[in-house]
PLY file of the C-alpha trace (Angstrom):
ply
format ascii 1.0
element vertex 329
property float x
property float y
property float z
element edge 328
property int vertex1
property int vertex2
end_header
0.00 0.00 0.00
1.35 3.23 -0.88
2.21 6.00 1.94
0.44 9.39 2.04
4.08 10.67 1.02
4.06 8.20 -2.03
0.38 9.34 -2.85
1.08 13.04 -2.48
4.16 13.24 -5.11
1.65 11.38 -7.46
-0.48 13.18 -7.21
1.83 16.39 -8.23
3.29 14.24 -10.96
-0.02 13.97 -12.34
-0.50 17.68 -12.32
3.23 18.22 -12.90
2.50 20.88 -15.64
0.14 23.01 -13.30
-1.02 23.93 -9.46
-3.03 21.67 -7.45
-4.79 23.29 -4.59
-4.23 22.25 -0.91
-7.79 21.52 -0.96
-7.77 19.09 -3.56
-4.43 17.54 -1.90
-6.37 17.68 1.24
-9.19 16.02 0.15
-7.64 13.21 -1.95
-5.46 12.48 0.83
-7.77 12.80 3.79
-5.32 14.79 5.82
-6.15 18.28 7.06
-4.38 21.32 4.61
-2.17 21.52 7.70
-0.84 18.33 7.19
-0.46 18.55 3.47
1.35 22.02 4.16
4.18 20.02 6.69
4.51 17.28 4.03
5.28 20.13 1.70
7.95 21.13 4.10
9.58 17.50 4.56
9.63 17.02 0.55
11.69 20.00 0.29
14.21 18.84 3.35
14.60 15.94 0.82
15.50 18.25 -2.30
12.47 18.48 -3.70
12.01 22.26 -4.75
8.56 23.00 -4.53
6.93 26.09 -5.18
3.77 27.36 -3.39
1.44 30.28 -4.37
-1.64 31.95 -2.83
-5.08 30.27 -4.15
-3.45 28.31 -6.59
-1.95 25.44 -4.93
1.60 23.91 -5.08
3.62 22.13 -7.78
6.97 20.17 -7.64
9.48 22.32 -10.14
12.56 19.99 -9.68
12.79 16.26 -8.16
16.32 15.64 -6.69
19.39 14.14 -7.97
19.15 11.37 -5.66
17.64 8.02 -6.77
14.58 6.83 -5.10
11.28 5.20 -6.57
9.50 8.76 -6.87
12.63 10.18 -8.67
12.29 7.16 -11.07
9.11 7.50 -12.11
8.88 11.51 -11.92
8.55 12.31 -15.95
9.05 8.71 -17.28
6.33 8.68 -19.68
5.69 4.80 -20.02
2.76 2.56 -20.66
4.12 -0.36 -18.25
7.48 -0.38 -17.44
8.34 1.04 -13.89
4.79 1.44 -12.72
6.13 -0.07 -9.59
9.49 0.77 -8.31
11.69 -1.17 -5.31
14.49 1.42 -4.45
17.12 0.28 -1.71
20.39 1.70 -0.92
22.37 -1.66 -0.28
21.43 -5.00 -1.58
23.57 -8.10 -1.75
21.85 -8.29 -5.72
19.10 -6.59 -7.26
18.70 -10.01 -9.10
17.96 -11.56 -5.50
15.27 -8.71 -4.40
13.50 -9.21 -7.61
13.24 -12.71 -7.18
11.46 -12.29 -3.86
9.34 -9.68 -5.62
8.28 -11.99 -8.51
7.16 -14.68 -6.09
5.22 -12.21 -4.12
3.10 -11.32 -8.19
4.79 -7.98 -8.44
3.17 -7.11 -11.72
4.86 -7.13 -15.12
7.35 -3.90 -15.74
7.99 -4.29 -12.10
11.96 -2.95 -11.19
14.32 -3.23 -8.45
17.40 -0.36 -8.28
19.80 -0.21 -5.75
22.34 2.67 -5.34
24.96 0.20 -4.22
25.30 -4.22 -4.88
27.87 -5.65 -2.16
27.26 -9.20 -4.50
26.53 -8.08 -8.41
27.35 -10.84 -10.33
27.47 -11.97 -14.03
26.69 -14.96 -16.43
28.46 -18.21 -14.91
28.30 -16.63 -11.42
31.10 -14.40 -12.03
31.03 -11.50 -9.27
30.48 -7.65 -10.36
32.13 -4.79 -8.51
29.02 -1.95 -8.09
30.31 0.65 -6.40
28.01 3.05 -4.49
25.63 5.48 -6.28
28.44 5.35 -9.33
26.37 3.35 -11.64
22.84 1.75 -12.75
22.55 -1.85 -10.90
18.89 -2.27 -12.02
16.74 -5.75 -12.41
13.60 -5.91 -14.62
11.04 -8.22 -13.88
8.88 -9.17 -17.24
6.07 -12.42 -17.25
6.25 -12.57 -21.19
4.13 -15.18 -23.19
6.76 -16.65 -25.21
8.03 -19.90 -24.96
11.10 -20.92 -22.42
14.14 -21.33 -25.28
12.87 -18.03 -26.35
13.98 -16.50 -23.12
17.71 -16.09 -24.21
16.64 -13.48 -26.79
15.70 -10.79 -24.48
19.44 -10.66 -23.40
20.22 -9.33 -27.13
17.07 -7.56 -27.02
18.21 -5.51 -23.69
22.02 -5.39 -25.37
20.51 -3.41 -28.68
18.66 -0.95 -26.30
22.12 -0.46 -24.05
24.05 0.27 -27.15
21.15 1.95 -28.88
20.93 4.77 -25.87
24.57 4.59 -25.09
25.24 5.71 -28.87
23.29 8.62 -28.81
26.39 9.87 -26.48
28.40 12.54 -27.83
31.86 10.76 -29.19
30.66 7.22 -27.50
30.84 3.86 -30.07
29.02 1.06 -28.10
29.46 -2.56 -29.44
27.97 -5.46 -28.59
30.41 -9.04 -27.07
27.95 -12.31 -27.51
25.93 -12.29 -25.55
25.98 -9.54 -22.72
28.57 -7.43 -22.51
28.46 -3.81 -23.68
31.86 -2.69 -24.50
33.62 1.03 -25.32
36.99 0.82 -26.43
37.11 -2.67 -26.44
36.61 -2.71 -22.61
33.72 -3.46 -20.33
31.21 -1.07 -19.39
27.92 -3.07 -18.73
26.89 -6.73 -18.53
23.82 -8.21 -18.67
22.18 -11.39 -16.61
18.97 -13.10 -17.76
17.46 -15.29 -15.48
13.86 -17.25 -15.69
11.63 -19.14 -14.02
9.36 -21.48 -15.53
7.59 -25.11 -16.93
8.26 -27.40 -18.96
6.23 -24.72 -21.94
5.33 -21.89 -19.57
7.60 -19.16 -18.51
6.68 -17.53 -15.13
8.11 -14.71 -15.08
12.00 -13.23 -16.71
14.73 -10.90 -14.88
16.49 -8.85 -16.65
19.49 -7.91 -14.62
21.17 -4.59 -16.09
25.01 -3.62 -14.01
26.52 0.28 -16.23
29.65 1.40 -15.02
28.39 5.47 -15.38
30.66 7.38 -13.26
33.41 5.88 -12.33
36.76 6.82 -12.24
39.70 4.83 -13.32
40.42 4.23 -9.20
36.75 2.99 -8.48
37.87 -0.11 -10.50
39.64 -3.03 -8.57
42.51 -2.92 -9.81
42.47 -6.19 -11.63
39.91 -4.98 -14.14
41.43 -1.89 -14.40
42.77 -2.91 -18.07
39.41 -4.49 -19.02
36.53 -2.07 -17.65
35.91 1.16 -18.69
32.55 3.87 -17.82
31.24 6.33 -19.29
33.08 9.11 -17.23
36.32 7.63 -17.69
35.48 7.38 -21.69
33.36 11.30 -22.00
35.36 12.69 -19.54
32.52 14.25 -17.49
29.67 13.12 -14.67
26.30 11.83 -16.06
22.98 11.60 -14.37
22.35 8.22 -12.94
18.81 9.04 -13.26
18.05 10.27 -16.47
20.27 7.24 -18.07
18.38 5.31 -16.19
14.55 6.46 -17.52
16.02 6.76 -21.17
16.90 2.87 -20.83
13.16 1.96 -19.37
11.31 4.18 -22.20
13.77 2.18 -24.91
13.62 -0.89 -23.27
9.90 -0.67 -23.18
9.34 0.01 -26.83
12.20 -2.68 -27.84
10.50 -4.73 -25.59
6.84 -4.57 -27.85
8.35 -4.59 -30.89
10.16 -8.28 -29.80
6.86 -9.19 -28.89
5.21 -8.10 -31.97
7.50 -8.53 -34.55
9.49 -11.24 -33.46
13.45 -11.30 -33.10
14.23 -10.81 -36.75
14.43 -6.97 -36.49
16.78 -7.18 -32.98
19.18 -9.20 -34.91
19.73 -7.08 -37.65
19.84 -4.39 -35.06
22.44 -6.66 -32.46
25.07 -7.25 -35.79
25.74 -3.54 -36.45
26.99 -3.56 -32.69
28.29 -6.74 -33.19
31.39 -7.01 -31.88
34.55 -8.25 -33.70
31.64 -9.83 -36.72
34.03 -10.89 -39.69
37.39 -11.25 -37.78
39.09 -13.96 -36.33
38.24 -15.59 -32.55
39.00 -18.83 -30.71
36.37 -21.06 -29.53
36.17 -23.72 -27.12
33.93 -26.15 -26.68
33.39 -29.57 -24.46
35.30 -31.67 -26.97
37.05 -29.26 -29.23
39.13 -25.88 -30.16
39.89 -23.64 -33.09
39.80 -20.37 -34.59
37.12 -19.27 -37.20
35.57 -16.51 -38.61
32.95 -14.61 -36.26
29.48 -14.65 -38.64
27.32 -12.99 -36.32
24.01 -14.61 -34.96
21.93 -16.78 -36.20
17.61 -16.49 -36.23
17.40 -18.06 -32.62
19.98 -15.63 -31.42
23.07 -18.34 -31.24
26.58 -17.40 -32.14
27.36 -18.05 -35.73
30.91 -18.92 -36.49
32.75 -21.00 -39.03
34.13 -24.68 -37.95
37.46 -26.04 -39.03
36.51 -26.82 -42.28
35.07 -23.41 -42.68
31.51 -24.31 -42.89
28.93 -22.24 -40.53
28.15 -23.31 -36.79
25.53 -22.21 -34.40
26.83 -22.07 -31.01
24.50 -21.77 -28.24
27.46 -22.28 -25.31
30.93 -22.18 -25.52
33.92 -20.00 -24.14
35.19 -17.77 -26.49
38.74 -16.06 -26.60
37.41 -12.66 -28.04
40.94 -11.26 -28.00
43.41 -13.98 -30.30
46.96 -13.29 -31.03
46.41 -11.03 -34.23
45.12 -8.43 -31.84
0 1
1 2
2 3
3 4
4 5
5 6
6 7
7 8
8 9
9 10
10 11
11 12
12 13
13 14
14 15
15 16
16 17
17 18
18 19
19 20
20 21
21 22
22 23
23 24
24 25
25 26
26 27
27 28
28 29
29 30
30 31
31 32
32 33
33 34
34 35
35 36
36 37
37 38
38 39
39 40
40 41
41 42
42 43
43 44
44 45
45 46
46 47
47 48
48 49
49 50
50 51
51 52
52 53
53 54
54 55
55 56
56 57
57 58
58 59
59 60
60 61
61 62
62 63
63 64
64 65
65 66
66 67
67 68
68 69
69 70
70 71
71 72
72 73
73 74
74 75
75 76
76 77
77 78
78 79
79 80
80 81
81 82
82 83
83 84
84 85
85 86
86 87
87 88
88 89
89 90
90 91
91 92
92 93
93 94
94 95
95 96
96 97
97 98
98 99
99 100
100 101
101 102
102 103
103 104
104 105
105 106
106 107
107 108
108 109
109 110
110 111
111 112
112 113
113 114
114 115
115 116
116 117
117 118
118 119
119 120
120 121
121 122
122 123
123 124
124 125
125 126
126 127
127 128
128 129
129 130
130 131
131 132
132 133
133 134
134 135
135 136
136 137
137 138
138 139
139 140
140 141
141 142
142 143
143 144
144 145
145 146
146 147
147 148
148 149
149 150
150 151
151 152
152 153
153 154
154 155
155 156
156 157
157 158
158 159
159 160
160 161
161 162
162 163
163 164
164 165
165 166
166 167
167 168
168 169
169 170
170 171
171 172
172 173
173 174
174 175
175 176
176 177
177 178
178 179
179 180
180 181
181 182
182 183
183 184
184 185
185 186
186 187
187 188
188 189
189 190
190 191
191 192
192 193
193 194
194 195
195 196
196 197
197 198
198 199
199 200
200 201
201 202
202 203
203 204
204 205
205 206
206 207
207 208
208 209
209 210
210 211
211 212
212 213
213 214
214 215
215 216
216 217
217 218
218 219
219 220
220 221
221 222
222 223
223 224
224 225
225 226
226 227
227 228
228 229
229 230
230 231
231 232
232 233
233 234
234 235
235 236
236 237
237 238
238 239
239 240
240 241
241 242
242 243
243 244
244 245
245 246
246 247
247 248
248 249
249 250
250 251
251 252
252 253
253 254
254 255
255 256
256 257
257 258
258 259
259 260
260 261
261 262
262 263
263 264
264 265
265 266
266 267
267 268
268 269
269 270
270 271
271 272
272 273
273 274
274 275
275 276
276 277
277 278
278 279
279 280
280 281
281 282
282 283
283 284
284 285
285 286
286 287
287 288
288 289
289 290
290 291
291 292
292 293
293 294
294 295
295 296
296 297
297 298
298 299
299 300
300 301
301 302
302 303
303 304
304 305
305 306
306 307
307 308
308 309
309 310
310 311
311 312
312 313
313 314
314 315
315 316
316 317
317 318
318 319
319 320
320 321
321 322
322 323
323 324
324 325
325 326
326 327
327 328
């Protein structure tokens, strides 16, 4: 159930372009004008700059910097994305909170953000540094009728919508490593984790776990990844806001998002291979049984790698660890 604080900033966020009386506030809130009047006060102890005038009422003119659920949603014009926002300073994973959340029928769109992650991690478990209130560690829970070995697609789906808003940066070239990493200047700036629940032919419900190295500096990185991670401060040379990267991403990955489920994945793969990274060079390929070097093809209709064999024949490979960096480089 939402507070009278939650209720009261929606209700200016509805009216966002004009006054809404203390009456009004009064009486959609039932609380006294009093009370609406010392709420008034508390919002602006929080940042909020609100301004107040005689007879016509009161109107938020600027949200803070700081990310919370209200900040979120405060001009992000969606249909269904991030109608219901879980904000927490510290989590162990945002993947973890949305989990819980998911069980408990949060609805579809639903997000969890957290300003800090003391346990981000990757594909295959691997850990992920998110240091506090320097980046986007952001889950996105979706309960999409599409069948389970479909589910892998939305990770290239959310990769073309990373790149896709990340290019619209001044002087910034996103591309694209199978499956999830987002990379500028061939090092890592955001990763992506998929996770699902489902049936044997029903999916539950899909996270979408989304870790952006945004402003960091070259000594927030541990130093072991220091030659292999990269954000977008350290790349632009400036701060960005956490928060408005953060809305662009929802409002792109909502309308990505409909087109998938409309128009199937044809159009995201043609969109995924001009970020594709290293498509038509060289890389070295593991699998179970075998190793070689081929000729990086792209992605196939299903979403798998594409690469040649030994003979130099195509291959879809749906698992395998790739050496994305071979001698010639």
């Amino acid at each position: 159930m939402e507070s009278t604080r939650d209720r009261l900033i929606n209700l200016l966020a509805e009216n966002k372009d004009s006054f809404i009386s203390g009456q009004v506030l009064s009486d959609s809130l039932n609380i006294s004008r009093n009370a609406v009047w010392k709420h008034m006060k508390e919002l602006e102890k929080d940042g909020y700059q609100i301004e107040a005038k005689p007879r016509k009422g009161y109107r938020i003119k600027k949200y803070p910097e700081k990310l919370s659920s209200n900040t979120i949603k405060w001009g992000l014009d969606s249909k269904w994305i991030a109608k219901k926002v879980i904000h927490l300073e510290t989590v162990e994973s945002t993947q973890t909170i949305a989990h819980q959340a998911a069980r408990e029928n949060s609805p579809h769109g639903t997000i969890v953000v957290a300003d800090e992650q003391t346990m981000g991690r990757g594909r295959m478990n691997r850990s992920w540094h998110s240091s506090k209130e320097k980046g986007i560690w952001l889950s996105i829970l979706l309960r999409p009728e599409i069948p389970p070995n479909h589910a892998s697609q939305l990770t290239l789906v959310t990769a073309t919508v990373l790149a896709e808003v990340l290019s619209k940066i001044e002087n910034v070239e996103p591309l694209i490593k199978w499956p999830n990493d987002i990379l500028l200047n061939r090092k890592k700036t955001a990763g992506i984790l998929t996770e699902m629940q489902s049936e044997q032919d029903q999916i539950q419900y899909i996270l979408i776990g989304i870790g952006l190295n945004v402003n960091h500096s070259i000594h927030d990185l541990n130093e072991d990844i220091q030659s292999k991670a990269t954000s977008l401060r350290i790349e632009t040379e400036k701060e960005w806001s956490v928060k408005d990267i953060i809305q662009k991403l929802l409002i792109a990955f909502e309308t990505a998002y409909d087109a998938y489920m409309e128009d199937g994945f044809a159009p995201t793969k043609k969109k995924w291979e001009n970020y594709g990274f290293k498509i038509g060079e060289n890389i070295a390929i593991k699998t179970f049984n075998d190793k070689w070097q081929g000729k990086f093809l792209g992605i196939s209709d299903e979403g798998a790698l594409l690469t040649e064999s030994k003979d130099g024949t195509p291959v879809k490979l749906y698992s395998a660890e790739i050496d994305w960096f071979t001698e010639q480089d």
